[in-house]
N, C-alpha and C positions, 0 to 999 in steps of 0.2 A: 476944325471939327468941334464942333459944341457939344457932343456930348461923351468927353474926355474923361477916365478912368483913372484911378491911381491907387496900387495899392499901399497898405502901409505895413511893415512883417514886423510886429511886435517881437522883440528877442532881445529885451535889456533887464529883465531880473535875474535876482541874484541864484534860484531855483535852492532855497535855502532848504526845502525841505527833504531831494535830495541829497546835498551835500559837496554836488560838483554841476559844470553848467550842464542840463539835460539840451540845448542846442547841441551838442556834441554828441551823442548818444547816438549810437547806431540801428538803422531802422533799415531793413529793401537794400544794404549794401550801400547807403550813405549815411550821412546825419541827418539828423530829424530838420535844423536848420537848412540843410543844402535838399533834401526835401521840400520843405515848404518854397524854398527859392526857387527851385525847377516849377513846381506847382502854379507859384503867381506868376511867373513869365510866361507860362504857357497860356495863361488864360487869355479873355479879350480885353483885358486892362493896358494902356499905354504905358504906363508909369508905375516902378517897383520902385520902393524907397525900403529899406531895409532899416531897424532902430538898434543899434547895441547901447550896453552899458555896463553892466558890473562885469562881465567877462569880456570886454570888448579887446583887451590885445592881445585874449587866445583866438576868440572868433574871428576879428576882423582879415589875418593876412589870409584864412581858408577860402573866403568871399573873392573868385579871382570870375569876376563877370562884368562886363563892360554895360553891358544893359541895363542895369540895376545903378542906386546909389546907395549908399551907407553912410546914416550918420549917427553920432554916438548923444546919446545922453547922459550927458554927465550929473545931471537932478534923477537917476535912476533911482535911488534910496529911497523915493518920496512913494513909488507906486506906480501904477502901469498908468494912473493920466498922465501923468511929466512923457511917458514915452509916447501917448498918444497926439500929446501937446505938439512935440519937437516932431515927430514926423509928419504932420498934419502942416506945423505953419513952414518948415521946407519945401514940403510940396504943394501948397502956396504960393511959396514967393519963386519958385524954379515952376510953374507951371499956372500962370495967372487967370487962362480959360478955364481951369479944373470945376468938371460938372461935378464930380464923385467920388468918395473914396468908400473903398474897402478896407476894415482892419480885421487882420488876421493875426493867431499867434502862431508859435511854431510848434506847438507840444500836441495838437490835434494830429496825429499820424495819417489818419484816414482821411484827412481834406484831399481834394481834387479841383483841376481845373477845373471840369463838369460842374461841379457845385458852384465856383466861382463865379462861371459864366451864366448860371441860372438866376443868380441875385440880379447882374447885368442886365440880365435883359428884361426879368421881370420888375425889375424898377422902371427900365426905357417903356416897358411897354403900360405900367400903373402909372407913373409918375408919383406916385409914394416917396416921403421923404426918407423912412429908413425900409429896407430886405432884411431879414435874418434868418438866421439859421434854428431850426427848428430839432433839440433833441430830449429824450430822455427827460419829459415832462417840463421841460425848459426853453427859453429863446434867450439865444444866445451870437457870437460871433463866432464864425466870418460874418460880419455884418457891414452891406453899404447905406453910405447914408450921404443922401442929398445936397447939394454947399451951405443952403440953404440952413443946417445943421452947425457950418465947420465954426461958428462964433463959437454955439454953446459946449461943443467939444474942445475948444480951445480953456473954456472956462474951469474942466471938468480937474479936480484936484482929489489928490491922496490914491485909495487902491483901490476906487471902484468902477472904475475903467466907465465903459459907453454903455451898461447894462440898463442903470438909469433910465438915461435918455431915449435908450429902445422900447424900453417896458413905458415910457408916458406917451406911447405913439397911440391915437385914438383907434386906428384901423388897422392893425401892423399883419402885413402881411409877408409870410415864413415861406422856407424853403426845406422841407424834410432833409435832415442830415442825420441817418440814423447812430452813425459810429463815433459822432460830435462828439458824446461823453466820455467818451475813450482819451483822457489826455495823460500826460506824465507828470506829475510832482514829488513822487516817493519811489523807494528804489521796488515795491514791491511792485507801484504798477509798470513798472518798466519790465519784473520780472513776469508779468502776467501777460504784457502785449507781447512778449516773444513768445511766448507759448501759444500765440492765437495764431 
């Protein structure tokens, strides 16, 4: 199959701001991590590659899914490129036809397959190198993006992840994600999303 999905579930920062790993955090009667992992398996992506790292041997034995893989970054310190790095050239080298990837994080409560499989298909069907995700005056990730991309994402260093590389696309074409903005960093928005 050539036109082969993978995604990749950022979940290796230290969530320093607030204070314990927000992967853990309870959301819907699970964690916001086991969340997102239900989320990308459902979509029409072949391939979950999951990233941990600064809390990797609280999070890692909770991960009990055969479908998926997990692997740890241990360059986590550097920034979410080191995560986008390691999960990108794994799924590479464990899947050599890969058309696509998607990288997502786990602190978006409100992602859905739906949305996932919208990027899917309206790249199969553009042929556009990157989809994003479209909120709250911004574009942003879940965002997939082309192989044709996986060099300069491989290149990408420190803590400014794939936003870059989205924002120099000449034509970029977005995927309305209204509740995108809704993520967790601090313990007040964690206090805010249970009240919604």
């Amino acid at each position: 199959m050539d036109n082969q999905c993978g995604i990749i579930l950022l979940a290796g920062g230290a969530s320093s701001r607030l204070g314990s790993p927000k992967q853990s955090l309870l959301f819907k009667q699970t964690t916001l991590l086991q969340h997102s992992i239900h989320v990308a398996l459902d979509s029409l992506a072949e391939f979950v590659v999951v990233v941990l790292g600064a809390a990797a041997e609280t999070l890692h034995p909770a991960i009990q899914d055969a479908k998926l893989a997990v692997v740890i970054n241990n360059q986590w310190q550097e920034g979410m490129a080191s995560s986008i790095r390691c999960g990108l050239q794994y799924l590479m080298k464990q899947q050599p036809g890969l058309r696509s990837a998607i990288f997502m994080v786990c602190d978006q409560p409100y992602i859905s397959a739906g949305l996932l499989n919208k990027l899917v298909t309206l790249q199969r069907e553009t042929g556009q190198a990157v989809i994003a995700s479209q909120y709250a005056e911004t574009t942003g990730i879940p965002a997939i993006f082309d192989k044709q991309l996986f060099q300069e994402l491989l290149q990408l260093k420190g803590d400014a992840g794939a936003k870059k590389l989205i924002m120099q696309q000449p034509a970029l074409c977005t995927v309305p994600f209204p509740l995108g903005d809704i993520d967790i960093d601090t313990a007040a928005d964690y206090s805010a999303l249970q009240k919604m």
